[in-house]
N, CA, C and O of each residue as an XYZ file, in Angstrom:
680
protein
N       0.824     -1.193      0.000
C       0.000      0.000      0.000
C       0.868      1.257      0.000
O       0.848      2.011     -0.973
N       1.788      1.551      1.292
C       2.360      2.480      1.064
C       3.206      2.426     -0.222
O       3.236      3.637     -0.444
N       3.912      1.876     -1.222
C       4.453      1.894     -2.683
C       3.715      2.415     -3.713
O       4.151      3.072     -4.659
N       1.945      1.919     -3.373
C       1.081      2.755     -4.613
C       0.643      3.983     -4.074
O      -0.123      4.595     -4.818
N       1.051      4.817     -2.402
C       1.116      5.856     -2.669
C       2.131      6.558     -2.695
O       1.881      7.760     -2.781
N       2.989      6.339     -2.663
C       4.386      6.710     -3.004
C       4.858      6.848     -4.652
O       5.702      7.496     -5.271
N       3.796      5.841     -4.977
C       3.769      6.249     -6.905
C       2.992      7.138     -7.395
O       3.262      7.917     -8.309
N       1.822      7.030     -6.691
C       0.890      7.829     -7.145
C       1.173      9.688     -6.693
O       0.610     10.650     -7.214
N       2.183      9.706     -5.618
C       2.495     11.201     -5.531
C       3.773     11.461     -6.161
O       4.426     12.495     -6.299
N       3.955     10.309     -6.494
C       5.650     10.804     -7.749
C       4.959     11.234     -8.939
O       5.370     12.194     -9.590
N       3.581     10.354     -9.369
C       3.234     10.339    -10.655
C       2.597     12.107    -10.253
O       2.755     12.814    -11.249
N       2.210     12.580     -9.538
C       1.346     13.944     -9.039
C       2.506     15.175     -9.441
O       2.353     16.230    -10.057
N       3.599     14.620     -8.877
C       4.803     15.525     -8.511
C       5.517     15.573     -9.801
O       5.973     16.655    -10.171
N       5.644     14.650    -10.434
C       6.270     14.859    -11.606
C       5.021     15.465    -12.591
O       5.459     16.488    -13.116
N       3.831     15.244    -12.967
C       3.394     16.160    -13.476
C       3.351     17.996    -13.072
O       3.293     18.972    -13.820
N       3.403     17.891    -11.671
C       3.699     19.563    -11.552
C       4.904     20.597    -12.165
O       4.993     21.720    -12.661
N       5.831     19.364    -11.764
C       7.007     20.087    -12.261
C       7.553     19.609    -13.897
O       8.714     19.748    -14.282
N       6.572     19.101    -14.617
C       6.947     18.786    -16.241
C       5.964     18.921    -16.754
O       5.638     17.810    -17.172
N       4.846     20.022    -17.134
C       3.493     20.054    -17.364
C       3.791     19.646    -18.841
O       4.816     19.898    -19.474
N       2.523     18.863    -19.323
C       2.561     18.436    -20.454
C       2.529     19.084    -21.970
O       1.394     19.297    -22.397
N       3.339     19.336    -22.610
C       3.057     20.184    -23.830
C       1.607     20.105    -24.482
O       1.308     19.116    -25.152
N       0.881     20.944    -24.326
C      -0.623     20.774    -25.262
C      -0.024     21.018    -26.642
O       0.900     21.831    -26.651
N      -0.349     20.503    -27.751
C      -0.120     20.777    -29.140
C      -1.451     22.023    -29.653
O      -2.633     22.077    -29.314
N      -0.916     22.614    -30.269
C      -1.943     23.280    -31.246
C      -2.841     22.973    -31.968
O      -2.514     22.581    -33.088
N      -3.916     23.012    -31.715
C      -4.863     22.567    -32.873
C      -4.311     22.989    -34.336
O      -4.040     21.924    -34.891
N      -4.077     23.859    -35.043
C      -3.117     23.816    -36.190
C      -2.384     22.805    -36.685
O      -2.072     22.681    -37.869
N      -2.055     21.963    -35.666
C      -0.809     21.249    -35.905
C      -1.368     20.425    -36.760
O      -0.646     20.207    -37.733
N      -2.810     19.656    -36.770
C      -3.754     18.737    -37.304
C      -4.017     19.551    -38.470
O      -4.881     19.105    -39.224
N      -3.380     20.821    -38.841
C      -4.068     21.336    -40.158
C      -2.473     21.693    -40.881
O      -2.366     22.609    -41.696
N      -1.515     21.010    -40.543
C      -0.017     21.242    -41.613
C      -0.722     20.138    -42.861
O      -1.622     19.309    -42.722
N      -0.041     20.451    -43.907
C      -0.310     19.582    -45.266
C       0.971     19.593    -46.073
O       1.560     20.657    -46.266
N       1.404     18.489    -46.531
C       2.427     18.992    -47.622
C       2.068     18.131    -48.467
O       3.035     17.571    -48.983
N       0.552     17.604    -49.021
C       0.016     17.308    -50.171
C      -1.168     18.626    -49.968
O      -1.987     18.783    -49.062
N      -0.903     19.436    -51.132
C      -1.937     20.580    -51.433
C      -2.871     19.824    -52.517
O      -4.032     20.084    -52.202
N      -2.850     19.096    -53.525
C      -4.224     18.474    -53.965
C      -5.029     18.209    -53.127
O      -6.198     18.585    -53.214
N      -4.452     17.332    -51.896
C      -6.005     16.999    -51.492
C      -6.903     18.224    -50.769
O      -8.121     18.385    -50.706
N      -5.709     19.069    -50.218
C      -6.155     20.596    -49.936
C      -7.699     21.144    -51.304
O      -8.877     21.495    -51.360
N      -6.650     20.885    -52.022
C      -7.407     21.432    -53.161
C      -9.207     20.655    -53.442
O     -10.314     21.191    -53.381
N      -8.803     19.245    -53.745
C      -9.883     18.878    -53.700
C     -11.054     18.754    -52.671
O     -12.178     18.315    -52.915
N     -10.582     19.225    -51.471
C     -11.380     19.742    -50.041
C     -11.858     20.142    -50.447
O     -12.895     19.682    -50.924
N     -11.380     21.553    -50.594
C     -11.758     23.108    -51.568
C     -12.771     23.001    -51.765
O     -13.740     23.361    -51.096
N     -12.685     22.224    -53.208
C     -13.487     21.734    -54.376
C     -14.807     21.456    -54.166
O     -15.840     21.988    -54.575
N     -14.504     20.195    -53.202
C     -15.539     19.823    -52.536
C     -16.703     20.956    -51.796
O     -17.836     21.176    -52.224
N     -16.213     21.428    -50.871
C     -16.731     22.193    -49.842
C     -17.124     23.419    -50.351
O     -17.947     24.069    -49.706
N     -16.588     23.948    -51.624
C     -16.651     25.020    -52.255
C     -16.386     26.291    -51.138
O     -17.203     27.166    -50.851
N     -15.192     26.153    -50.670
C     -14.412     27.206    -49.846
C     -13.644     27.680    -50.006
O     -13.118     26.977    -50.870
N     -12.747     28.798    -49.778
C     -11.549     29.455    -50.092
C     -10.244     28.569    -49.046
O     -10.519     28.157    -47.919
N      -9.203     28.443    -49.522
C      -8.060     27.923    -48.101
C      -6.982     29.142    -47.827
O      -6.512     29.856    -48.713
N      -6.670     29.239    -46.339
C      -6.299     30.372    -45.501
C      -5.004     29.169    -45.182
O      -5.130     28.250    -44.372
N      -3.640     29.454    -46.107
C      -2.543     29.443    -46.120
C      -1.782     30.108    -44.987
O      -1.666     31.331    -45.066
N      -1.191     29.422    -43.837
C      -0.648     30.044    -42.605
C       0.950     29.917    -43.086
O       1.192     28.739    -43.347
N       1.817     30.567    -43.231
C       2.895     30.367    -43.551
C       3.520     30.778    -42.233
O       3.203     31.867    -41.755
N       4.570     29.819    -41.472
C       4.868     30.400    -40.245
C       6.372     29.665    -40.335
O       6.662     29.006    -41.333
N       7.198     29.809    -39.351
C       8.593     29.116    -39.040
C       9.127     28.836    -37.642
O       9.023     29.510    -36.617
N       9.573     27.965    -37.807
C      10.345     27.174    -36.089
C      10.500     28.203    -35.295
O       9.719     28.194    -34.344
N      11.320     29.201    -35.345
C      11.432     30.149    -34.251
C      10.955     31.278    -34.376
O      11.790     32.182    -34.358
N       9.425     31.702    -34.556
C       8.587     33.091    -34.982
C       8.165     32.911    -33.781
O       7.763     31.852    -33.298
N       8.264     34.146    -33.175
C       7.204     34.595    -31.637
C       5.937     34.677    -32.531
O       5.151     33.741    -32.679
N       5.831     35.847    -33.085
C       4.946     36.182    -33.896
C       3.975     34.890    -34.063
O       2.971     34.699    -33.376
N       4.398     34.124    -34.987
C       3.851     33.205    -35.055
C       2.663     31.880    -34.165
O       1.665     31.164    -34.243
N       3.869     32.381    -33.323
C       3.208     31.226    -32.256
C       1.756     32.340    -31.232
O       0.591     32.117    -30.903
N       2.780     33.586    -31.057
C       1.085     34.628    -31.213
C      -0.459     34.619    -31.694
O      -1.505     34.518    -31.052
N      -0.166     34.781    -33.225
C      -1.072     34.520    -34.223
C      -2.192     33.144    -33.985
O      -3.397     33.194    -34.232
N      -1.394     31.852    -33.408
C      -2.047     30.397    -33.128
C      -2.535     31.015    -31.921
O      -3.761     31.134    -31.901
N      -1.957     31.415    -30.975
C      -2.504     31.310    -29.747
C      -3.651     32.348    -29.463
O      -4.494     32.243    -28.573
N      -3.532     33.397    -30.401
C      -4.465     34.427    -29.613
C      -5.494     34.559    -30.729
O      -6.564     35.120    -30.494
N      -5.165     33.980    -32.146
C      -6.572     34.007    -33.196
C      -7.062     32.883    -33.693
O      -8.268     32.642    -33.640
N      -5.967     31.856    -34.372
C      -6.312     30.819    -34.563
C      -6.683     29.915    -34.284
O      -7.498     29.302    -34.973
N      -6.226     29.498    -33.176
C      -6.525     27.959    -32.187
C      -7.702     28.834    -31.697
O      -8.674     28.191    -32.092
N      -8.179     29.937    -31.060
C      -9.352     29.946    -30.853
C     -10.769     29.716    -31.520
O     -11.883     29.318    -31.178
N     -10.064     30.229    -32.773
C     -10.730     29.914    -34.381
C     -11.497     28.598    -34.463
O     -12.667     28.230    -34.357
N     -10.488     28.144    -34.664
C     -10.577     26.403    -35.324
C     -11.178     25.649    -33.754
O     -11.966     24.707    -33.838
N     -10.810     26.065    -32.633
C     -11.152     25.050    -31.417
C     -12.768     25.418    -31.526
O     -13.606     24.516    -31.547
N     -13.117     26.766    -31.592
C     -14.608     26.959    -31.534
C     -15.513     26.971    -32.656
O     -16.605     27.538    -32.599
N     -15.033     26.279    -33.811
C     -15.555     26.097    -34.815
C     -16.049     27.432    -35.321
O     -17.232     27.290    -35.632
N     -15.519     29.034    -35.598
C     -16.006     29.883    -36.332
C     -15.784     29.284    -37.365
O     -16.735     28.922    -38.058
N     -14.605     29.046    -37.706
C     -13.744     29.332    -39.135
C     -14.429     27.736    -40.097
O     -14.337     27.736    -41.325
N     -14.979     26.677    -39.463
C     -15.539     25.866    -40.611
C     -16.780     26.682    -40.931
O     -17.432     27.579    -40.398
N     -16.814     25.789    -42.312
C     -17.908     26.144    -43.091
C     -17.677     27.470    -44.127
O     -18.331     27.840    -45.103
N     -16.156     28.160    -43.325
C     -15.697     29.611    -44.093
C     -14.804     29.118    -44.494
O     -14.404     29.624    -45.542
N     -14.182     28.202    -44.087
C     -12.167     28.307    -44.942
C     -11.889     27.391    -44.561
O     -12.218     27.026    -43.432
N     -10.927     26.437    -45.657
C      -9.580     25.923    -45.014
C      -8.631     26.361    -44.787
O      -7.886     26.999    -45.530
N      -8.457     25.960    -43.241
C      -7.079     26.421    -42.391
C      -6.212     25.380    -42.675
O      -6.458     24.196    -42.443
N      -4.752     26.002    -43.398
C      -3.472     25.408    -43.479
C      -2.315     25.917    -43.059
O      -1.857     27.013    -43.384
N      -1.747     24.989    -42.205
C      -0.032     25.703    -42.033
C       0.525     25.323    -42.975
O       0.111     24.466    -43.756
N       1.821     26.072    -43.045
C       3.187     25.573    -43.840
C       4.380     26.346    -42.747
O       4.629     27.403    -42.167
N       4.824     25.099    -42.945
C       6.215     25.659    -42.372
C       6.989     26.145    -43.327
O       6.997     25.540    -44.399
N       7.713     27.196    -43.186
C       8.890     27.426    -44.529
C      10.077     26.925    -44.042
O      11.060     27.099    -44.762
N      10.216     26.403    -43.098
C      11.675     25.561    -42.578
C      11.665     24.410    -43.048
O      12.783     23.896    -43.057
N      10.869     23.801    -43.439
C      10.201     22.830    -43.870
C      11.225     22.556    -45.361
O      11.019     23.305    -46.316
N      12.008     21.762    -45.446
C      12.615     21.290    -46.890
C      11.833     20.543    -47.808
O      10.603     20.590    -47.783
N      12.628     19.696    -48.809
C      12.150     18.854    -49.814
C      11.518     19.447    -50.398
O      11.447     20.638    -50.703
N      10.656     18.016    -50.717
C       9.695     18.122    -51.848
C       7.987     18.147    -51.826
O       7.624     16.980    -51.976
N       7.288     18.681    -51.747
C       5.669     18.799    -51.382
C       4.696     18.284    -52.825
O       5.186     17.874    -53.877
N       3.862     18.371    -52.658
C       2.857     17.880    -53.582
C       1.754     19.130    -53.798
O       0.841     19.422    -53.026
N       2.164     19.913    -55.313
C       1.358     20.704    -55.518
C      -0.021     21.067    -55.485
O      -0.720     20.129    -55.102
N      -0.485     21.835    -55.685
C      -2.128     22.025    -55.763
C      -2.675     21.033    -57.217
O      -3.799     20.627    -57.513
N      -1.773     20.929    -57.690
C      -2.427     20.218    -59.694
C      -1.219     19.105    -59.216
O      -0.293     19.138    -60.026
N      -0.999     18.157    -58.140
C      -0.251     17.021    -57.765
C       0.759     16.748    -58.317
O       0.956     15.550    -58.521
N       1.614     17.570    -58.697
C       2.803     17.762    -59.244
C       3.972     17.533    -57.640
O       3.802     17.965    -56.500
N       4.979     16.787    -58.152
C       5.385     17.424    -56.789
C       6.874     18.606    -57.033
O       7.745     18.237    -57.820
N       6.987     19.566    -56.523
C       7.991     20.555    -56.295
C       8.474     20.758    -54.887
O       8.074     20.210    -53.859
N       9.520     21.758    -55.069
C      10.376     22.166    -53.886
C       9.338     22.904    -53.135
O       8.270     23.394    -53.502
N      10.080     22.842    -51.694
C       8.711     23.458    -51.017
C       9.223     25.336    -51.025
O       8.543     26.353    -50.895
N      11.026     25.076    -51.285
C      11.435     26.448    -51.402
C      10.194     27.086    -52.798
O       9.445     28.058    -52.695
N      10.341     26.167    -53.986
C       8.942     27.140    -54.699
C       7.911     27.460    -54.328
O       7.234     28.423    -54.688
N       7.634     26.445    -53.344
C       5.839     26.813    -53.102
C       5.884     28.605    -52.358
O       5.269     29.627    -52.661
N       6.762     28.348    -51.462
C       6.736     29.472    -50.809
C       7.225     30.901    -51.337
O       6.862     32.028    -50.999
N       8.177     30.477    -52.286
C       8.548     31.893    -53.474
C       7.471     32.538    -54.273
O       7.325     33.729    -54.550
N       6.386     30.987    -54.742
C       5.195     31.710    -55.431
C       4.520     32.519    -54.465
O       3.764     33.298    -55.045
N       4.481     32.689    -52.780
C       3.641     32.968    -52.671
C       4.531     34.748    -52.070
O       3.970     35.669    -51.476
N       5.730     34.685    -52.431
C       6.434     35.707    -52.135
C       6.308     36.033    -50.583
O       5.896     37.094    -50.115
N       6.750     34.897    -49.863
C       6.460     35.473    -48.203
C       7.923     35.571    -48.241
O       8.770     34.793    -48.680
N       8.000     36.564    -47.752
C       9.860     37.208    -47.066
C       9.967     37.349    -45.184
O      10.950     37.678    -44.521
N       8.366     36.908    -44.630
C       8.275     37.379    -43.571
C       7.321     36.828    -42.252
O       6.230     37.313    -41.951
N       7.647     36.287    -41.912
C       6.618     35.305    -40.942
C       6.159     35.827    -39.742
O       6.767     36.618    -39.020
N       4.698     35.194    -39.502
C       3.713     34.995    -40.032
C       3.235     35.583    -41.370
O       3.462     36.778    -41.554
N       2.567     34.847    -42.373
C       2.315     35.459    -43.578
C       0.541     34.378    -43.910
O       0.354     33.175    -43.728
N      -0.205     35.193    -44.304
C      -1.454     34.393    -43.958
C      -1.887     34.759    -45.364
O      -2.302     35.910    -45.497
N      -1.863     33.955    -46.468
C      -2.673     33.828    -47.532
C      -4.053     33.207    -47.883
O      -4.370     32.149    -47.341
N      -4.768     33.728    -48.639
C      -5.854     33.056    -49.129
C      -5.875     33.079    -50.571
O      -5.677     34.025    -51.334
N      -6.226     31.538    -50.875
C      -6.226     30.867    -52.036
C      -7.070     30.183    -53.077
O      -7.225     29.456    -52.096
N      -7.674     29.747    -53.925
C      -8.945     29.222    -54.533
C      -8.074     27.898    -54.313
O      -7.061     27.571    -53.694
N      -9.087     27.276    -55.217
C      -8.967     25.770    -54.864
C      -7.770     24.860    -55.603
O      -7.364     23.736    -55.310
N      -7.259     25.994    -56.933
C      -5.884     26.225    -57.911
C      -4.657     26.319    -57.511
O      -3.669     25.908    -58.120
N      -4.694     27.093    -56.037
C      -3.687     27.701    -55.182
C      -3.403     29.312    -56.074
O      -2.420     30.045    -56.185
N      -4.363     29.345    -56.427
C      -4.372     31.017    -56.736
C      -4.706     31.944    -55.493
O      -5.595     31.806    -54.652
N      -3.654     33.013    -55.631
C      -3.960     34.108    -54.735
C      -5.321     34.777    -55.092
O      -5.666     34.851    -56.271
N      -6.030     35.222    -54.174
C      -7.324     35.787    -54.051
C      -7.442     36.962    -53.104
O      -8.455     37.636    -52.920
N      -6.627     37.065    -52.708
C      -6.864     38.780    -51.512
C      -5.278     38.445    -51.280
O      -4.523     37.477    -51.370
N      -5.214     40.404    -50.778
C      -3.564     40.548    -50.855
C      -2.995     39.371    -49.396
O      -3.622     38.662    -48.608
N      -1.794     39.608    -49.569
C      -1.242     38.830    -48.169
C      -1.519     39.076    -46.709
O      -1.755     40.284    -46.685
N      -1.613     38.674    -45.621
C      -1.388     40.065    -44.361
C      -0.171     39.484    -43.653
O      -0.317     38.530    -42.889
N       1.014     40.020    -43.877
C       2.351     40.049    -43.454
C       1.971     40.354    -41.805
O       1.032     40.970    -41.301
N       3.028     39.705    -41.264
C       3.144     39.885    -39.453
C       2.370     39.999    -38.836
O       1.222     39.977    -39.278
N       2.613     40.155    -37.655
C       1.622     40.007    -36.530
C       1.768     41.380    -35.271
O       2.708     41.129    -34.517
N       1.295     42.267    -35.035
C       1.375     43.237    -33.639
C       0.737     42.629    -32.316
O       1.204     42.280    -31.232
N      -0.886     42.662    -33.031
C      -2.110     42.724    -31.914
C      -3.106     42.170    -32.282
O      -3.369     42.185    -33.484
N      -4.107     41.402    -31.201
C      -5.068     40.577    -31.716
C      -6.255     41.194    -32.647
O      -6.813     40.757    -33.653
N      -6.448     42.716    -31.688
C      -8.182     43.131    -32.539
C      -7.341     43.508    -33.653
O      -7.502     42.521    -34.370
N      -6.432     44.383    -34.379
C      -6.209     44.958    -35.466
C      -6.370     43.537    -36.376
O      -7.234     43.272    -37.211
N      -5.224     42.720    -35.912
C      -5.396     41.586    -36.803
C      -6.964     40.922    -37.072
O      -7.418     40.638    -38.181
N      -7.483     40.797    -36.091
C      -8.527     40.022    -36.580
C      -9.439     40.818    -36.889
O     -10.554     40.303    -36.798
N      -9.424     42.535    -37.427
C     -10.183     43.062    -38.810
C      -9.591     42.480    -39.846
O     -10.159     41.977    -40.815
N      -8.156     42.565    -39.591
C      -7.529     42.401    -41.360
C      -8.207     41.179    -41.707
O      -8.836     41.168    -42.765
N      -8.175     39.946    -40.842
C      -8.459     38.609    -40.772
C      -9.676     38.363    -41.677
O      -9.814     37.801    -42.764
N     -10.670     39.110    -40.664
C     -12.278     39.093    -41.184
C     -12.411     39.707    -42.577
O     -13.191     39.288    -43.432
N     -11.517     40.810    -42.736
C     -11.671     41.868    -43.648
C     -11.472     40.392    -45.193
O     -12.232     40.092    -46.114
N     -10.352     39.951    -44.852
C      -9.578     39.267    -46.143
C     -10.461     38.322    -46.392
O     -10.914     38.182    -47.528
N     -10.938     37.311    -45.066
C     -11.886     36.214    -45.191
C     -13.145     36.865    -45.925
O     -13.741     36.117    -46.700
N     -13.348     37.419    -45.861
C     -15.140     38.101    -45.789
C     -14.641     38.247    -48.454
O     -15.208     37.996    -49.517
N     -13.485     38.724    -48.005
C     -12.889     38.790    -49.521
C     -12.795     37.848    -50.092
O     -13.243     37.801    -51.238
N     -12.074     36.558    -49.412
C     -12.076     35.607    -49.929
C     -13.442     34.140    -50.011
O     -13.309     33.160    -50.744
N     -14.321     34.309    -49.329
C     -15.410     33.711    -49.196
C     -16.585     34.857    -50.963
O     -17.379     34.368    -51.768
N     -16.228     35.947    -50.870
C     -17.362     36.425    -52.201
C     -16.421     36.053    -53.372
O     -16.774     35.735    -54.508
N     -15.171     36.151    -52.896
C     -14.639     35.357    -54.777
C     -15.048     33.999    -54.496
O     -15.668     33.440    -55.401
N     -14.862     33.439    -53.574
C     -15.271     31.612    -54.011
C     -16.763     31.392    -54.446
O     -17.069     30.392    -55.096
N     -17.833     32.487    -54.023
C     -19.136     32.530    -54.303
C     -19.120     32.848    -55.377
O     -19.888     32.182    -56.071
N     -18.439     33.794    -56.022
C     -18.751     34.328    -57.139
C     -18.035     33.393    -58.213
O     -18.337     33.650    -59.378
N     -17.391     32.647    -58.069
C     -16.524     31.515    -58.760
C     -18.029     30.248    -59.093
O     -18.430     29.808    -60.171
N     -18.480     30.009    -57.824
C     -19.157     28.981    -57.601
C     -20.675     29.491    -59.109
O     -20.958     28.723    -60.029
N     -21.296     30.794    -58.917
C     -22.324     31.470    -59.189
C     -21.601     31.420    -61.048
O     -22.305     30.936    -61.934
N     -20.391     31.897    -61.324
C     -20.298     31.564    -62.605
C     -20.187     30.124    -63.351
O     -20.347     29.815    -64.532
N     -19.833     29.325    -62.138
C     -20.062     27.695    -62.636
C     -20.951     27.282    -63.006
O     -21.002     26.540    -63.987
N     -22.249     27.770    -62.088
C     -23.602     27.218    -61.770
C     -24.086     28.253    -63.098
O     -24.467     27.545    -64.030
N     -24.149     29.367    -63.342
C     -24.585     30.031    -64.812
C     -24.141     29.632    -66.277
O     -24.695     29.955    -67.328
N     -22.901     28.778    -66.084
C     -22.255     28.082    -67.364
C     -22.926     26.808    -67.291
O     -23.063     26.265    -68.387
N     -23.454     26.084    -66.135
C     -23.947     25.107    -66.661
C     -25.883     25.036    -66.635
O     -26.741     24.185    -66.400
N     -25.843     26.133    -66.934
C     -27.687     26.547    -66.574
C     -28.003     26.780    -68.600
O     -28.984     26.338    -69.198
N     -26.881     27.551    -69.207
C     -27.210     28.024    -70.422
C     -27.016     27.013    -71.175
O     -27.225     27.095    -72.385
């Protein structure tokens, strides 16, 4: 008896002093096949919100903690977007939006990020659709730009969707 409590307050004690890393919900949204990204898309007929971030960005880890993971944990952001990270530390070779595979140094040149956090939105092509929003300060400013870009990128995917549906009406 006294041994299982003598374990059971090591097992107590060592969790106090080694608290467990929680992972990011993000982390479940890295991809380095963008087709199937794409064919999500497709599917869902949504725009995707490209997180471009790197191993050692404060910034970054900001951005998850104070907009995103709240995002995605409380379900605003389905039904509006796919959320994707990319790491740009990230080497090799990835799997394009049209399943090609390339360097991941291209993926990230097309999208001209020089600067992390870098938050793109994309059609289902991996076409840009609203400008970039480079870095991170503060939560409310950011999350106008956020809403501002989403709110941009949700009427081009409608309006994408609305010329499909009129090409196949005539």
């Amino acid at each position: 008896m006294k041994k299982f409590i003598v374990l059971i307050l090591l097992s107590i004690f060592s969790l106090a002093i080694s608290p467990v890393q929680a992972g990011s919900p993000l982390d479940n949204y890295t991809t380095d096949d963008w087709s199937v990204t794409s064919e999500e898309a497709r599917k869902e007929n949504l725009p995707i919100m490209i997180v471009f971030s790197a191993d050692d960005c404060s910034y970054c880890e900001h951005l998850k903690e104070e907009i995103l993971n709240p995002g995605v944990l409380s379900g605003t952001l389905d039904k509006k977007v796919l959320v994707r990270e990319f790491n740009i530390d990230v080497g090799g070779k990835i799997t394009d939006f049209d399943g090609e595979r390339i360097r991941a140094r291209m993926f990230v040149n097309r999208y001209k990020v020089f600067a992390t956090p870098t938050v793109v939105f994309v059609d289902a092509d991996g076409q840009t659709i609203t400008p970039p929003i480079v870095g991170y300060n503060n939560p409310d400013d950011y999350r106008e730009r956020l809403h501002k870009a989403l709110n941009s990128a949700q009427m081009h995917t409608a309006s994408l969707l609305e010329n499909l549906l009129a090409a196949h009406i005539k």
